[in-house]
C-alpha positions as CSV (number, residue, x, y, z in Angstrom):
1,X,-20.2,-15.5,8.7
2,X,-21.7,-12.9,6.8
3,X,-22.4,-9.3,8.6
4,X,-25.3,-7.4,9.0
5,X,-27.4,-5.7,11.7
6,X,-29.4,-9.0,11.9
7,X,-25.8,-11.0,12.5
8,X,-25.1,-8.6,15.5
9,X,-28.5,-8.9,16.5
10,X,-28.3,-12.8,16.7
11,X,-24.9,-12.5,18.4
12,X,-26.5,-10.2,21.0
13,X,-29.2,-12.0,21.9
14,X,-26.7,-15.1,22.5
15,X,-23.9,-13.0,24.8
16,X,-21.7,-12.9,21.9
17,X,-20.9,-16.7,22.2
18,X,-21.6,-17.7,18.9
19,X,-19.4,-15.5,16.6
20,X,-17.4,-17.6,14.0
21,X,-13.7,-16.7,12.9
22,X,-13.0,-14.0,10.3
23,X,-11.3,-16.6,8.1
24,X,-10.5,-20.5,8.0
25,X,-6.7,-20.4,9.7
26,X,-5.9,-23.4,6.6
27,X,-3.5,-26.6,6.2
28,X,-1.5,-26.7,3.2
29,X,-2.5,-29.1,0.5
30,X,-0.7,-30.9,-2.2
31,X,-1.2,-28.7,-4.8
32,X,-3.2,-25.5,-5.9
33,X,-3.4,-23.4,-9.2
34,X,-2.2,-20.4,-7.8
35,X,0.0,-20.1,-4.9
36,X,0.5,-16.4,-3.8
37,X,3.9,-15.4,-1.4
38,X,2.6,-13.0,0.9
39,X,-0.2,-12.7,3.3
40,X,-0.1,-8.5,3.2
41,X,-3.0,-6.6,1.8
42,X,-1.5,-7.2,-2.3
43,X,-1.4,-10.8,-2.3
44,X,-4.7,-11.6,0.2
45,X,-6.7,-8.9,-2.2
46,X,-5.5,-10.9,-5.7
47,X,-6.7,-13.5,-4.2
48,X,-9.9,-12.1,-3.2
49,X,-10.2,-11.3,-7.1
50,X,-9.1,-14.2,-8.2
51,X,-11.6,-15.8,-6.3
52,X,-14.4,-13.3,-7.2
53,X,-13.7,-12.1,-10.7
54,X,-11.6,-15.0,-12.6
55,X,-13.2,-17.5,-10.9
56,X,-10.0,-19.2,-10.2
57,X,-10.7,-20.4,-6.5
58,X,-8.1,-23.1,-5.8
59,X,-5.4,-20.5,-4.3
60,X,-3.7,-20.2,-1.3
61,X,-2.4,-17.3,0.4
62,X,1.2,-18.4,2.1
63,X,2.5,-15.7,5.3
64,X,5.8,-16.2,7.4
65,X,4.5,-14.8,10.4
66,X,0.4,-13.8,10.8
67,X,-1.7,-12.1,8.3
68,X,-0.8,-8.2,8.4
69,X,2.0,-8.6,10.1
70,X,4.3,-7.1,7.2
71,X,4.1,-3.8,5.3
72,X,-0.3,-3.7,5.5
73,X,0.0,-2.9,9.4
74,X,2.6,-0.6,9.3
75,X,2.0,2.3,7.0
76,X,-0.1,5.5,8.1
77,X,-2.9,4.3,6.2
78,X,-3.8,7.2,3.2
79,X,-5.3,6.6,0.3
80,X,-5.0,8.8,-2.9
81,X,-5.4,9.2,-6.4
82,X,-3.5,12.7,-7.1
83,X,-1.2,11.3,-9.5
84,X,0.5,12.6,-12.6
85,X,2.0,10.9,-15.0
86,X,0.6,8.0,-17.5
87,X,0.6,4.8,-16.0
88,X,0.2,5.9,-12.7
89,X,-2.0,8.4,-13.0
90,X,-5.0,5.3,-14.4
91,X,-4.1,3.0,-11.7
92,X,-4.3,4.9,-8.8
93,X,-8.1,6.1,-10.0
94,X,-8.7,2.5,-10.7
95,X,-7.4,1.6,-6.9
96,X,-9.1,5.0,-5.6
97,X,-12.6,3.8,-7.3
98,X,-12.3,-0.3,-5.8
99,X,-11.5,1.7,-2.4
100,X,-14.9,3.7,-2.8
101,X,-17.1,0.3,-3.0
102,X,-14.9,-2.0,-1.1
103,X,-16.8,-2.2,2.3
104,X,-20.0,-3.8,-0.2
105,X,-17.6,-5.8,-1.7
106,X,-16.0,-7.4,1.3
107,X,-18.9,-6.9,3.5
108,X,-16.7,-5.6,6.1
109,X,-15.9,-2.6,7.7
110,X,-12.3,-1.2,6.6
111,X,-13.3,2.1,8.0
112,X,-12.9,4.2,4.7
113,X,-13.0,7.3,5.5
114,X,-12.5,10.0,2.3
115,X,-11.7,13.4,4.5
116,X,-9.5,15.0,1.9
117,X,-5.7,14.8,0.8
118,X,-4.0,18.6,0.5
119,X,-0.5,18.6,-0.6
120,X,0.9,22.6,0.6
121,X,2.8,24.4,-1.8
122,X,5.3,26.9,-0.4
123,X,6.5,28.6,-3.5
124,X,5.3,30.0,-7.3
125,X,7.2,27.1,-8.9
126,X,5.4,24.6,-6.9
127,X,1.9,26.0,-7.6
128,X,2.9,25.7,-11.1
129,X,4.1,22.1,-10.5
130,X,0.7,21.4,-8.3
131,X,-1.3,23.2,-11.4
132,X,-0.1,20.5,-13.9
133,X,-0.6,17.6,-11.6
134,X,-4.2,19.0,-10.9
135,X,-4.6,19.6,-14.8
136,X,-3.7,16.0,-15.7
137,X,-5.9,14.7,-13.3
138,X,-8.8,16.8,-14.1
139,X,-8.6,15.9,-17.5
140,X,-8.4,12.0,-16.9
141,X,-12.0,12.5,-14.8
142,X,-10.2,12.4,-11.4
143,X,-11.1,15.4,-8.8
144,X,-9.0,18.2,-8.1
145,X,-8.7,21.1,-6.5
146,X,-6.3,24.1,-6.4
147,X,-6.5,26.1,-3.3
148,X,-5.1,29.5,-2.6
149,X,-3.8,31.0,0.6
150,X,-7.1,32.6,1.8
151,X,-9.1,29.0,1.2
152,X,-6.3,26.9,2.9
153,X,-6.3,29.5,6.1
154,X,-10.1,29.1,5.9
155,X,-9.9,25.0,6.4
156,X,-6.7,24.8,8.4
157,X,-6.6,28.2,10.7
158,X,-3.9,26.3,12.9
159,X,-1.2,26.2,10.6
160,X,1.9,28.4,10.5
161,X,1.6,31.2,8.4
162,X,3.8,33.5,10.0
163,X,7.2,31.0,8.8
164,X,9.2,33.0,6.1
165,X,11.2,30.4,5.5
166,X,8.3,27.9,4.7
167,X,5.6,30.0,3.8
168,X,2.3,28.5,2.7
169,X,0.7,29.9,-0.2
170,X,-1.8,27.3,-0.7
171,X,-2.6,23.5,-1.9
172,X,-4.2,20.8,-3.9
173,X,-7.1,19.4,-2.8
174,X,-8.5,16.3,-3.5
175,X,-11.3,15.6,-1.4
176,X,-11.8,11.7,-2.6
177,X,-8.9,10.8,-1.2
178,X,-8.4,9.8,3.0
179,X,-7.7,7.3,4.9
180,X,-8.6,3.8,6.0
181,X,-8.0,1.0,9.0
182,X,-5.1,-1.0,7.8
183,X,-5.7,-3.9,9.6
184,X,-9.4,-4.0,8.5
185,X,-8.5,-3.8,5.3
186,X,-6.2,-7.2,5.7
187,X,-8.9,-8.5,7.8
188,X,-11.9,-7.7,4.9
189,X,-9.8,-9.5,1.8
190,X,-8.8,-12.1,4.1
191,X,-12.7,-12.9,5.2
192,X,-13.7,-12.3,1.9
193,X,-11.3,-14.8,0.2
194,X,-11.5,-17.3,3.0
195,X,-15.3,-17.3,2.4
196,X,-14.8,-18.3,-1.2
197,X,-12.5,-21.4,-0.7
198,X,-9.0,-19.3,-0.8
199,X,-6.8,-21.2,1.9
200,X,-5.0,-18.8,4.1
201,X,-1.6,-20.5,5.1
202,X,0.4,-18.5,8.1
203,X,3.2,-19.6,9.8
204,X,4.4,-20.7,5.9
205,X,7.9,-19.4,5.0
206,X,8.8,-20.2,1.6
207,X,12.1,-21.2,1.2
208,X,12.8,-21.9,-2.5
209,X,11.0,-22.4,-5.7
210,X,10.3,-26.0,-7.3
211,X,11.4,-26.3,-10.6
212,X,11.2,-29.1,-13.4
213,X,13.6,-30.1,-15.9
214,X,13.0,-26.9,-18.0
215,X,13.4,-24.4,-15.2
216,X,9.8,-23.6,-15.1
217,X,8.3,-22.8,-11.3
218,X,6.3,-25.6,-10.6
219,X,5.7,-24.8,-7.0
220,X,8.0,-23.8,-3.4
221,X,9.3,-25.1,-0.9
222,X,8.2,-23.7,2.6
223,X,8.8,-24.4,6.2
224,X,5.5,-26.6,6.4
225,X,6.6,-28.5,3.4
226,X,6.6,-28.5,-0.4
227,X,3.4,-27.4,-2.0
228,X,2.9,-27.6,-6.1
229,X,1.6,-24.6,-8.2
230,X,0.3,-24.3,-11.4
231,X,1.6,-20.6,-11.0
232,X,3.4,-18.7,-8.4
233,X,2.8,-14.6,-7.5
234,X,5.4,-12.8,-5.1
235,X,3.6,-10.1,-3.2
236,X,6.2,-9.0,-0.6
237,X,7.4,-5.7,-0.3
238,X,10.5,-5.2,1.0
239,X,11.1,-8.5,0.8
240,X,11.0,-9.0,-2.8
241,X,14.8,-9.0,-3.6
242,X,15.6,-12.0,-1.5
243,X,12.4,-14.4,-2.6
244,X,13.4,-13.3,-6.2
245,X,17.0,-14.7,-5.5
246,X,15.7,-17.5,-4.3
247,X,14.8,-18.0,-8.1
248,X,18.0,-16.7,-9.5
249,X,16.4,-13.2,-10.1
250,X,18.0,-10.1,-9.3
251,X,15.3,-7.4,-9.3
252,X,15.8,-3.3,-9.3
253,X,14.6,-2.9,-6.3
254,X,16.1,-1.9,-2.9
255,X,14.9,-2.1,0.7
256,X,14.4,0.6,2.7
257,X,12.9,1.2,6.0
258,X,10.3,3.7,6.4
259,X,9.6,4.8,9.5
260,X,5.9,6.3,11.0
261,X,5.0,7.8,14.3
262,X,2.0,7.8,16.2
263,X,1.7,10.6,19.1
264,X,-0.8,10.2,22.3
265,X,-5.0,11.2,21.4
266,X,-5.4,15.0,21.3
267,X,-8.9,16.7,20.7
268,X,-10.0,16.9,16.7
269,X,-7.8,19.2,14.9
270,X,-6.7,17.9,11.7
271,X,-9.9,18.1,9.1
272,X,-8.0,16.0,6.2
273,X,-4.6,14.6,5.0
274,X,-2.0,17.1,5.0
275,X,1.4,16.9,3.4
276,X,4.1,19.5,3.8
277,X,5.6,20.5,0.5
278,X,8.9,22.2,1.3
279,X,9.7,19.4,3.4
280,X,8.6,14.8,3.5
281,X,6.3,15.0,6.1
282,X,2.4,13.7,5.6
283,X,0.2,13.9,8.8
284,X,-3.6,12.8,9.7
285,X,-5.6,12.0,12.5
286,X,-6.7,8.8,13.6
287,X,-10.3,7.9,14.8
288,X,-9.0,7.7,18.6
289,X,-7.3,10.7,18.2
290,X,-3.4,10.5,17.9
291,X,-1.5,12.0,15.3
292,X,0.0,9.7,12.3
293,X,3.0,10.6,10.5
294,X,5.5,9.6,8.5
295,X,8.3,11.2,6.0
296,X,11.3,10.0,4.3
297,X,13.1,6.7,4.2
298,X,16.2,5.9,6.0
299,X,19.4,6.4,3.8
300,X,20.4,2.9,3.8
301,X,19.9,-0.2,2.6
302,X,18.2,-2.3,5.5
303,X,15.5,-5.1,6.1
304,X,15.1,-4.8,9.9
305,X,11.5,-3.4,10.6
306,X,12.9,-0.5,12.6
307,X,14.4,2.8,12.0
308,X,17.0,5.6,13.0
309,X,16.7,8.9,15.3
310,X,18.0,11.4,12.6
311,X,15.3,10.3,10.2
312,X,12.8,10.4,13.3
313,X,14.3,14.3,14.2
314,X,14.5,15.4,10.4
315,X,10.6,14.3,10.1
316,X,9.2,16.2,13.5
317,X,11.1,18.8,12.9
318,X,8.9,18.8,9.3
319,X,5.9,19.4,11.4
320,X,7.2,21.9,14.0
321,X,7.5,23.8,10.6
322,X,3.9,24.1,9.8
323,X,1.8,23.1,13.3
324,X,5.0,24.4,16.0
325,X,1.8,23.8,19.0
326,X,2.5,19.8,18.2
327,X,5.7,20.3,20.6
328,X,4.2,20.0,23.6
329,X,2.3,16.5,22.2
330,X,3.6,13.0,23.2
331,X,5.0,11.0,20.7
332,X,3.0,7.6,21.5
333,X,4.9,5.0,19.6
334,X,7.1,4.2,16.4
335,X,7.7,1.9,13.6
336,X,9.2,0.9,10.6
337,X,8.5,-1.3,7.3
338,X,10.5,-2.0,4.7
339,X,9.9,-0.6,1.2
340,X,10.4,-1.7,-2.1
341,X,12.2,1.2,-3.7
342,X,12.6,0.7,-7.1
343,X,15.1,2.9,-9.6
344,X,11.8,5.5,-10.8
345,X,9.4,4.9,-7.9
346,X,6.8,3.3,-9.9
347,X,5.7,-0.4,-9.5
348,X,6.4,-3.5,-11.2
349,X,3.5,-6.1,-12.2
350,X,4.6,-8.4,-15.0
351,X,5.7,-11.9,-15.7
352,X,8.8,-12.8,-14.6
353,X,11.7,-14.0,-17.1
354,X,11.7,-17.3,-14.8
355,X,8.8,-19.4,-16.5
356,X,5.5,-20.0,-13.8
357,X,7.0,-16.5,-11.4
358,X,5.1,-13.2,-11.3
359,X,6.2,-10.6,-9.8
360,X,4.3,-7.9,-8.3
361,X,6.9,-5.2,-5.8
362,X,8.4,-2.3,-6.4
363,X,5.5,0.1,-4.5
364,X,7.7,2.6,-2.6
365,X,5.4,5.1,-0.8
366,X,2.6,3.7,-2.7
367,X,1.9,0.2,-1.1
368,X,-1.0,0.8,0.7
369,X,-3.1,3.2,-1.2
370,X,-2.8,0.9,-4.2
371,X,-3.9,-2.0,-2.5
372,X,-7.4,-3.0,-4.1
373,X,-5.9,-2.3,-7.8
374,X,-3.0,-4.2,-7.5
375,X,-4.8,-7.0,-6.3
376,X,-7.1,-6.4,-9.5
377,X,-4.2,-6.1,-12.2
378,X,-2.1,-8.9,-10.7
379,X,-5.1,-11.2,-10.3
380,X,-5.7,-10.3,-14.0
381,X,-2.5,-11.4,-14.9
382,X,-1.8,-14.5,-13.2
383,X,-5.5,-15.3,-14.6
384,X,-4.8,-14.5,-18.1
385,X,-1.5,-14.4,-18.6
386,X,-1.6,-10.8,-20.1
387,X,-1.6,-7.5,-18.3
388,X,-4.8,-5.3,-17.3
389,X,-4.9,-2.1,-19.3
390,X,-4.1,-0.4,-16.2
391,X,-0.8,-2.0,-15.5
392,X,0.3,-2.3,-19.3
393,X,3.3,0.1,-18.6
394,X,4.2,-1.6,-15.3
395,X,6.9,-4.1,-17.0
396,X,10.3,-5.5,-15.5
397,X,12.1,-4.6,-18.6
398,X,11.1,-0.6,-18.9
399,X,14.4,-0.4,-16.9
400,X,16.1,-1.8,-19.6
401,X,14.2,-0.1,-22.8
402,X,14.0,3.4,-20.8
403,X,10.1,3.7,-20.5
404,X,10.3,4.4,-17.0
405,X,7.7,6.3,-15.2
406,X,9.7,8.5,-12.9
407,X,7.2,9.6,-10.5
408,X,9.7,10.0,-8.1
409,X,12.1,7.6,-7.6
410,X,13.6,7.1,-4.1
411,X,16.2,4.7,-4.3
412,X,19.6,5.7,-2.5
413,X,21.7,4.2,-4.7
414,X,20.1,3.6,-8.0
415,X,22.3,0.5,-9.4
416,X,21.1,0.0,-12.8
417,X,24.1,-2.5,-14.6
């Protein structure tokens, strides 16, 4: 079904009895060109474009549980550009740009909603720090904005001025960036590939990889059977070490859980995206209200989708420090995913050394705001067998030649050997 004020119309009229599903719920067949491993917002959204722009239709889409039930509905939903080294700094543009037109694209509503992002800077080293990143971004055509004390009191009044410990001296600003629904968004590429003949497989665990006599990846096996491939992609997260093993592949990457909090709906207070700089706490406000938050990972290794109460105490304590009248709110709810953390924080989309894999993990705080690119580059690689100019420097083996783009890399205990 496609959507438009005539559709709503016609569904009106009729008592809303004759909408159709978002997306054909499919059976597995025999064989497809491309099987992706994941039904989040990365693999549903390469096969969207490789649907759309490769014209490579005969995919399916295979999720153990239901689609979104991973990583895509359980981040806090911001989207950014505001980064600052090469490699990065390209792709998230690229991402930030395909988020700016994606509603058209899809025709659906993924509630895109560009309020702002301002990181807070707390001391004369960090403006200096926040000056560069806003510098390099200016430069490669991406907005920016470097705001001093009197202009951050001017858009957030509410704040905390008065700490000493934490003051705030000011932020960068960049107003293209925001949020968006997360589950729309899943929802969008999922109706959007369904509509071009992608099959959408849930309830499909794989459980190994099919391999002829040469080792090459002809396929998986799943828990509704073995299904052949001309090629194979792995979009899943925290996930990704164990499917990788599954192939004999031991991938940098470690899974952490990353917990994020929603409190009960208070009145419109926060205008944009804040993130506290002398601490890992990133807050905005949802459409019905409630606060959502998040900060840093949990210091160990874990794939349960649920977190600890230090890491919950260390993050609201984050944003007592800059908004202390959030005390008396509610906290509503709380969550966790689990993140791919790899050894410099920046991604990894490339072939894999096993003949037929790709690989696409490695996201850490990045998933969801990367969303529409990666499904771009990865689509573009699976579709032409060489990487998109964006991702060129997201390779498996920069680990081993030292190209790493060290963003900020969050793994607990990097093992490199």
């Amino acid at each position: 079904m496609k959507y438009s004020i005539f559709s709503l119309a016609r569904a009106a009229l009729s008592g809303h009895k004759n909408w159709q599903r978002t997306w054909r719920d499919a059976t597995p067949k025999d064989r497809y060109d491309v099987v992706i491993i994941g039904g989040g917002g990365h693999g549903l959204a390469t096969a969207w474009f490789l649907a759309s722009e490769f014209g490579t239709k005969n995919v399916a889409v295979l999720e153990k549980g239901w689609i979104g039930s991973g990583n895509a509905g359980r981040n806090t939903t911001i989207i950014r550009s505001n980064y600052g080294l090469p490699g990065n700094t390209g792709f998230y543009e690229l991402s930030m740009k395909l988020w700016e037109r994606m509603e058209q694209d899809l025709n659906y509503n993924t509630m895109v909603s560009q309020r702002g992002v301002i990181n807070l800077y707390h001391s004369d080293a960090q403006r200096d720090a926040y000056a560069r990143r806003g510098n390099t971004m200016r430069i490669n055509g991406i907005d920016a904005e470097l705001l001093d004390l009197k202009a951050v009191k001017k858009m957030m009044p509410f704040l905390n001025f008065d700490n000493e410990r934490f003051p705030v001296q000011g932020g960068l600003l960049q107003r293209r960036g925001g949020t968006a629904r997360h589950d729309a968004v899943v929802w969008g590429y999922a109706h959007a590939a369904s509509a071009l003949g992608v099959d959408i497989i849930q309830n499909c665990e794989v459980t190994g990889f099919a391999r002829d006599a040469n080792g090459k990846v002809t396929g998986v096996e799943t828990t509704r059977g073995k299904i052949g491939a001309g090629k194979v992609g792995m979009a899943v997260a925290g996930s990704s070490s164990r499917v990788a093993a599954m192939a004999g592949l031991r991938l940098p990457i470690e899974s952490h859980v990353l917990q994020a909090f929603v409190s009960e709906a208070i009145k419109p207070l926060l205008p944009c995206v804040m993130t506290f700089g002398a601490g890992h706490f990133y807050v905005s406000q949802s459409d019905k209200g409630g606060l959502v938050f998040g900060g840093d990972i949990d210091g160990y290794n874990s794939y349960a989708q649920r977190g600890n109460l230090p890491v919950m105490e260390d993050v609201c304590e984050g944003g007592m420090a800059l908004m202390p009248m959030i005390g008396r709110v509610r906290l509503l709810r709380q969550w966790g995913g689990i993140m791919d953390m790899s050894m410099d924080g920046s991604p990894i989309i490339d072939k894999g050394p096993v003949d037929g894999l790709y690989i696409n993990a490695g996201w850490c705080y990045g998933g969801f705001k990367a969303t529409p690119g990666s499904g771009l580059v990865f689509a573009h690689l699976l579709a032409r067998d060489t990487p998109h100019k964006e991702a060129e420097k997201f390779r498996l083996d920069r680990f081993r030649t030292g190209a790493v783009i060290d963003e900020k890399g969050q793994g607990a205990q990097p093992n490199l050997h």
